[in-house]
C-alpha positions in Angstrom: 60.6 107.6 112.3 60.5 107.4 116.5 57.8 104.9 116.3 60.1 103.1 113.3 63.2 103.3 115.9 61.2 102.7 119.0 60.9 98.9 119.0 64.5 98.2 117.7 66.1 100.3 121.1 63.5 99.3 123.7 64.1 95.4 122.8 68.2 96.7 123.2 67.5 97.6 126.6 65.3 94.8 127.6 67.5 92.7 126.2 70.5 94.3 128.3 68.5 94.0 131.7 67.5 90.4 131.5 71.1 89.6 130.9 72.9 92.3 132.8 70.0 91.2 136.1 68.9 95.3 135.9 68.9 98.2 134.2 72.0 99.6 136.2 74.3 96.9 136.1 77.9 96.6 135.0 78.0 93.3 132.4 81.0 92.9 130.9 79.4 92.5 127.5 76.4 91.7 125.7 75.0 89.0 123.6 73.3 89.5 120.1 69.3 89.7 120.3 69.6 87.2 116.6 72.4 84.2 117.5 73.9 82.9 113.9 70.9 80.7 113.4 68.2 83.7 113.3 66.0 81.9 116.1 65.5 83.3 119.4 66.6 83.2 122.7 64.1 81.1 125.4 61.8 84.2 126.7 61.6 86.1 123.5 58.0 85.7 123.1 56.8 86.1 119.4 60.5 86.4 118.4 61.6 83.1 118.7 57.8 81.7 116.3 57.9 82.0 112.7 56.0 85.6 112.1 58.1 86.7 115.1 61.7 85.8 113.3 59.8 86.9 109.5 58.9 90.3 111.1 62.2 90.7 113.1 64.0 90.1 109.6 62.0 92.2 107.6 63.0 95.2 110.3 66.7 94.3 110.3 66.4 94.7 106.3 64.4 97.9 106.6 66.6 99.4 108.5 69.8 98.9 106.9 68.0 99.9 103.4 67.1 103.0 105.2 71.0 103.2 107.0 72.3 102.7 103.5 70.1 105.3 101.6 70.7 108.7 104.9 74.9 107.6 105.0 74.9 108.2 101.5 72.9 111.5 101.7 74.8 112.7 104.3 77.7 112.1 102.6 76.7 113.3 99.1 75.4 116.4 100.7 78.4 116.9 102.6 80.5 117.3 100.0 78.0 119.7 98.0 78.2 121.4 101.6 81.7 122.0 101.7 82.2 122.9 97.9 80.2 125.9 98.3 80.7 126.9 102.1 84.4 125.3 103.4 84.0 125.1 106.6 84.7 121.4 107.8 84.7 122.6 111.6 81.1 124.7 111.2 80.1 121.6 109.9 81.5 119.3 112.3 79.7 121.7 115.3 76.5 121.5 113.7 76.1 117.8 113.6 77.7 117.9 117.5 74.3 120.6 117.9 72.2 118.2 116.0 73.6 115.8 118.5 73.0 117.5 121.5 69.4 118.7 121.2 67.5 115.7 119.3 69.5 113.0 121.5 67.9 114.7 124.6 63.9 114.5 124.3 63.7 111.0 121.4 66.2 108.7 123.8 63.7 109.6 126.4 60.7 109.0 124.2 62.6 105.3 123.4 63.7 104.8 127.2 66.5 104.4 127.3 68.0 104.5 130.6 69.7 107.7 131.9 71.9 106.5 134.9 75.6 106.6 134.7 77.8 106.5 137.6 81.3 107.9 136.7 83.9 108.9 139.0 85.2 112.7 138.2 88.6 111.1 137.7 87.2 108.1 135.2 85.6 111.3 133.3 88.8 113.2 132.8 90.5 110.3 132.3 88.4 108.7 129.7 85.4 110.6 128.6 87.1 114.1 128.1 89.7 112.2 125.6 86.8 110.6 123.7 85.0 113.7 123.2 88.4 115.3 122.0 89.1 112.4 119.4 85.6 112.3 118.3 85.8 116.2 117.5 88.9 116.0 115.5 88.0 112.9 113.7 85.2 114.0 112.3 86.8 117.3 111.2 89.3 116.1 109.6 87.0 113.8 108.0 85.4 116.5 106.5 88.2 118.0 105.2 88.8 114.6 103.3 85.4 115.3 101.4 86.0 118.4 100.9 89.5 118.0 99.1 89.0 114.4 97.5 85.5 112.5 96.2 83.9 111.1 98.8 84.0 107.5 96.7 88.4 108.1 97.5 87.6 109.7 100.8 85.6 105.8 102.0 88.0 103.8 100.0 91.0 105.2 103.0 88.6 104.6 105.3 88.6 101.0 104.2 92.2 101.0 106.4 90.3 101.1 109.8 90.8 97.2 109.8 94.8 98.0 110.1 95.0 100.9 111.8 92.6 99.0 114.6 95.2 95.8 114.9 98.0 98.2 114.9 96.6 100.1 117.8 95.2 97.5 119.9 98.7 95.9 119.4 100.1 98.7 120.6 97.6 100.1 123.5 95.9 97.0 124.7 99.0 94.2 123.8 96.3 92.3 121.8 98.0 89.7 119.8 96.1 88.6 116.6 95.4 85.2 114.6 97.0 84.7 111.1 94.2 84.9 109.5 93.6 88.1 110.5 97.4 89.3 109.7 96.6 88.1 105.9 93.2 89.8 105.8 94.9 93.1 105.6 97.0 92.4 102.8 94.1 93.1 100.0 93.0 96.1 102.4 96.8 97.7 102.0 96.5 96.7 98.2 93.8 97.8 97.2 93.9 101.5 98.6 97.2 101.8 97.3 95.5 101.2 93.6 93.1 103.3 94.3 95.7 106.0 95.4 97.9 105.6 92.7 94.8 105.4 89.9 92.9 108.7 91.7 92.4 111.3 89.4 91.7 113.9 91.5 94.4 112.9 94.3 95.2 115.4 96.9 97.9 115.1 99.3 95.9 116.9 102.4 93.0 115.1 101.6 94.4 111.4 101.9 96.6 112.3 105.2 93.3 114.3 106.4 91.2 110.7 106.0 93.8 108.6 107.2 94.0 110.7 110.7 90.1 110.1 110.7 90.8 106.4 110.2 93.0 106.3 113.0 91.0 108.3 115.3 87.8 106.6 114.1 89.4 103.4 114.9 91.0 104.8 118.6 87.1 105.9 119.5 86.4 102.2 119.3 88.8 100.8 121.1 88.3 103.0 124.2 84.8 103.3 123.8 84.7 99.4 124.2 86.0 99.8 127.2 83.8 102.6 128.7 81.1 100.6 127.5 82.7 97.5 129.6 83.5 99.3 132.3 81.0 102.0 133.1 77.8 99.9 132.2 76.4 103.3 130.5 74.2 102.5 127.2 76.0 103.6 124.1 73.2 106.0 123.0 73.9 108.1 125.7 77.7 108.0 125.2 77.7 108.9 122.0 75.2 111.6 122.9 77.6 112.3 126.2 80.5 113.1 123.5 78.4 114.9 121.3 77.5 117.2 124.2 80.8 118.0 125.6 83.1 117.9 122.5 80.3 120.9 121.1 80.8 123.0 124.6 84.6 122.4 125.1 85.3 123.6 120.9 82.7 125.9 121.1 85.5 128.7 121.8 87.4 127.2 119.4 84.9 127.6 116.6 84.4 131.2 117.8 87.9 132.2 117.7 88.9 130.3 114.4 85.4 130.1 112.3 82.3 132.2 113.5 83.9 135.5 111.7 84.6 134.1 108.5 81.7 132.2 108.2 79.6 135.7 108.9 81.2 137.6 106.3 80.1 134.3 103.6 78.2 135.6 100.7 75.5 132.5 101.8 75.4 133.7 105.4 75.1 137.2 104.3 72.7 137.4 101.7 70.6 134.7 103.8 70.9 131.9 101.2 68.3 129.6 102.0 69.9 126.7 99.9 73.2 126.8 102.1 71.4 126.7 105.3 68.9 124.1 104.7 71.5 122.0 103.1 73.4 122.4 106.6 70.2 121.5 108.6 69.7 118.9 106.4 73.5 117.7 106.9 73.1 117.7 110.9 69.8 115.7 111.1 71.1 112.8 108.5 74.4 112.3 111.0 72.4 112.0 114.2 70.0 109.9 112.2 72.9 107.6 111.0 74.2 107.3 114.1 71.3 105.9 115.6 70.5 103.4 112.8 73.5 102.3 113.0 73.4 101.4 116.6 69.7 100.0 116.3 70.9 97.4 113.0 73.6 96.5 116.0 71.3 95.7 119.0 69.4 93.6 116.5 72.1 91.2 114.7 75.5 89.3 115.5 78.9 91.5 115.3 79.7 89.5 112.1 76.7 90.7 110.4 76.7 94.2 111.3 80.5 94.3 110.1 79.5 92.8 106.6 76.3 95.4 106.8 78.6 97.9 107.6 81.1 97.0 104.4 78.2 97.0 102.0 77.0 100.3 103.0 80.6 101.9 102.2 80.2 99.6 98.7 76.8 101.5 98.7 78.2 105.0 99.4 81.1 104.7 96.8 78.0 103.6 94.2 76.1 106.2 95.1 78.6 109.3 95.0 79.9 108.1 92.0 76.5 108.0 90.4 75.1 111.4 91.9 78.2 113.1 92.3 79.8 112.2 89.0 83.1 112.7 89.8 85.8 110.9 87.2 86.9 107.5 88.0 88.6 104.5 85.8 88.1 101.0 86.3 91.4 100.0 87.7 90.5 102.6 90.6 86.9 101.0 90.9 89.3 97.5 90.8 91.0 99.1 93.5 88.2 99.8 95.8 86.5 96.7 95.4 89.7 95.0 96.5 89.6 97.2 99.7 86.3 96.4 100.3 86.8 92.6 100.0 89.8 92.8 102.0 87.5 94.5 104.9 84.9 91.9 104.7 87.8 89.1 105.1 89.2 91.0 107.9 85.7 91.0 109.5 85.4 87.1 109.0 88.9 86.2 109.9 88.2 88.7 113.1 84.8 86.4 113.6 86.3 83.2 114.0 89.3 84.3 115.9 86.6 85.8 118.4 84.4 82.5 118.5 87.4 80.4 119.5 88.8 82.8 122.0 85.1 82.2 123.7 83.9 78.9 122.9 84.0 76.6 126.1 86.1 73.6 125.4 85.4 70.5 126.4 86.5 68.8 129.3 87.8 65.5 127.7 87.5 64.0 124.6 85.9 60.9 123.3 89.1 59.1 123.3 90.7 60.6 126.5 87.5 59.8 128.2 87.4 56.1 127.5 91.3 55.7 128.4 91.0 57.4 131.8 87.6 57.4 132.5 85.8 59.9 133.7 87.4 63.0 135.8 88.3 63.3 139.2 85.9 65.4 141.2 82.9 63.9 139.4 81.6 60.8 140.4 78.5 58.6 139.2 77.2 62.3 138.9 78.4 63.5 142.3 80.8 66.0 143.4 83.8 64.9 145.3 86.8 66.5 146.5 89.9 66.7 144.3 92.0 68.5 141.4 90.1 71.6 139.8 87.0 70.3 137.8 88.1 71.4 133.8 85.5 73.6 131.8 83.0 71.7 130.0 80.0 72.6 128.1 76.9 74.3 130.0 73.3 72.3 129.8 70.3 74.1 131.2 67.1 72.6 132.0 63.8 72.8 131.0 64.4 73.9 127.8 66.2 77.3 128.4 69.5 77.7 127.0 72.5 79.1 129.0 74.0 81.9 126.8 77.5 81.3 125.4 78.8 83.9 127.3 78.9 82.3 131.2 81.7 80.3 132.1 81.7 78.2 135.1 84.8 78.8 137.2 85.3 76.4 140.1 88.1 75.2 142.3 86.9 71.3 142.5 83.6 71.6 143.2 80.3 72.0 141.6 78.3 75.7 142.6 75.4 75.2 144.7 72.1 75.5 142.6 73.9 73.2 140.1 73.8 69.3 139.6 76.1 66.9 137.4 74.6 64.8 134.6 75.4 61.5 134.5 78.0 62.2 131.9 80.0 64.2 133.9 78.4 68.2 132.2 77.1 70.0 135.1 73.7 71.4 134.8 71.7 74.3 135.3 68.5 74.3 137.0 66.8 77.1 135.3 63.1 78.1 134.7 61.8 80.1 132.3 61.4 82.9 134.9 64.7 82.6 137.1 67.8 84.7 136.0 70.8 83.7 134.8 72.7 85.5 137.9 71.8 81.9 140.1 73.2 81.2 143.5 76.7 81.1 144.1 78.8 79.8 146.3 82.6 79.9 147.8 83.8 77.0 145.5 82.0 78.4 142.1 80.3 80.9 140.5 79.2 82.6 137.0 81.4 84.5 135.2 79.8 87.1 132.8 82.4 88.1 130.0 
């Protein structure tokens, strides 16, 4: 399985330090390893040929079979887990164990880098509340298995879309398209048929999976912006949180668990079945975890989001099928719309995103030809006046500029860069220069 993972992280973190100029830097984001058309990016080597893009695909579809098939065995044997031994917060500690001692020794078998430079005050200030909020969410999340069927407990979590617009509204002031407003509409509608058509509703288990939503959805926002911020690789944040949310609850547990879980018949009479079932559980959530993040170093965010949607399609299935827990079909109708309404959410999110970031062009075909071309630029020179527009990026020599570098300048062209005779400046970039060219006081590259 490390040799299966291997490749998958290690091209993540190349990838990150040809864009981000080194291993230690502090980009702003990253771009996809797969753009929308499944080809490679210039310096890929074998990616970017035909067995290269056959072989990347075939992994991308190997790993989210094998995502699909441990999230729904870690969920399926969750809930046989807390049937027989209810203890959502033993549980929740031994997956933060889990996390703690295999992150260690197979992230350094995978490389990936160890260096974070945070400030005591960033920590408290950031890291400490993530650690909190990824300790109760996935209590509480246990708690919705154990008191509803894990195919009801996935269906709430189909709300994430809402309670993530809500929240970002609210926290970061992000305003969002239409679209994306309407996308939630079959989200709200379809867990509400699924609520009202549940046959073995329970009140604490729908609030407990909707304060798992919300704190599910809260971890992303702010761990975006550690991410953004800090420059650390999100293997080791998640296995940063792990780590410190098992030592600061570790009391906690003590005080509120470890005696009642001693006096259990299981722990007792040493049931093997009970124990290895809670092994078990621990291994397939730091496994998850990592497949998830390795089927996202390797595709676009759209992708993963619809990957992501069909593996809670897939987990419903599944419980339902193992589990056999009673259902009718206007509560499968239900879910399905929920689903639906996630993966419309995702596209509507998509496209919102692309034209918040695509460069627009400095004239158009008609504007062009009535005023000619723009001050600033002229027969492919650059002179003094207003502030050159943004237009589109060309590169050279065949090596495309990513779509995430913006050219800022204040009437001039950067040195390092020439015009065309069109007016688009250029690039001059080899296949072994960075991206991180010569700047000067007029211009530079913006990485966002």
């Amino acid at each position: 399985m490390a040799q299966v993972l291997k490749r998958p992280i290690g091209t993540l973190v190349n990838g990150l330090r040809s864009v981000g100029g080194g291993g230690g830097g502090r980009t702003g984001g990253s771009a996809p390893l797969l753009p929308d058309g499944g080809g490679g990016y210039a310096g890929q080597g074998a990616a970017g040929a035909p067995d290269g893009t056959m072989r990347q695909t075939l992994t991308i579809v190997f790993l989210c079979i094998l995502w699909y098939v441990v999230s729904s065995s870690n969920n399926v044997i969750g809930k046989m887990i807390l049937s027989e031994f209810p203890y959502p917060m033993t549980v929740t500690m031994i997956q933060l164990t889990s996390i703690t001692v295999y992150s260690g020794p197979f992230f350094n078998l995978w490389g990936v880098r160890k260096y974070v430079d945070i400030s005591w005050r960033y920590y408290f200030s950031f890291i400490v509340p993530l650690a909190l909020g990824k300790f109760l969410a996935s209590v509480t999340s246990h708690i919705s298995i154990w008191k509803v069927p894990v195919s009801y407990a996935h269906t709430v979590k189909a709300t994430m879309p809402l309670f993530t617009v809500i929240l970002s509204r609210v926290i970061m002031r992000e305003r969002q398209t239409k679209a994306v407003y309407l996308s939630l509409v079959p989200i709200i509608v379809g867990v509400g048929i699924a609520t009202l058509t549940e046959l073995s509703f329970d009140v604490i288990g729908l609030v407990s999976a909707l304060i798992a939503t919300m704190g599910f959805s809260l971890q992303n926002i702010f761990s975006k912006k550690v991410l953004k911020e800090t420059g650390v690789h999100h293997l080791r944040l998640l296995h940063i949180l792990g780590r410190l949310a098992l030592f600061m609850f570790l009391p906690v547990w003590i005080y509120v668990d470890m005696f009642n879980v001693m006096k259990h018949p299981s722990i007792v009479t040493g049931d093997y079945r009970v124990i290895a079932l809670l092994f078990t559980d621990g291994v397939l959530n730091w496994l998850q975890n990592i497949l998830a993040f390795s089927v996202l170093s390797l595709v676009t965010p759209l992708t993963y989001a619809v990957a992501s949607a069909s593996k809670r399609i897939f987990v419903i299935a599944i419980s339902l099928f193992v589990l056999g827990n009673p259902v009718t079909w206007v509560n499968v109708l239900g879910m399905l719309v929920a689903i639906l309404g996630v993966l419309c959410y995702n596209r509507a999110k998509y496209f919102a995103r692309r034209q918040d970031t695509l460069l627009p062009y400095a004239y158009g075909a008609k504007e062009a030809a009535a005023t000619g071309p723009p001050t600033g630029i002229s027969n492919g020179t650059a002179t003094a006046g207003r502030r050159y527009p943004y237009a589109p990026l060309h590169s050279n020599g065949g090596v495309p500029v990513p779509d995430n570098v913006l050219l800022a300048g204040n009437g001039t062209v950067a040195s390092g860069m020439t015009a065309t005779a069109h007016g688009a400046p250029t690039i001059p970039i080899s296949a072994s220069s960075s991206v991180n060219g010569p700047t000067s006081s007029n211009g530079r590259l913006l990485f966002v």
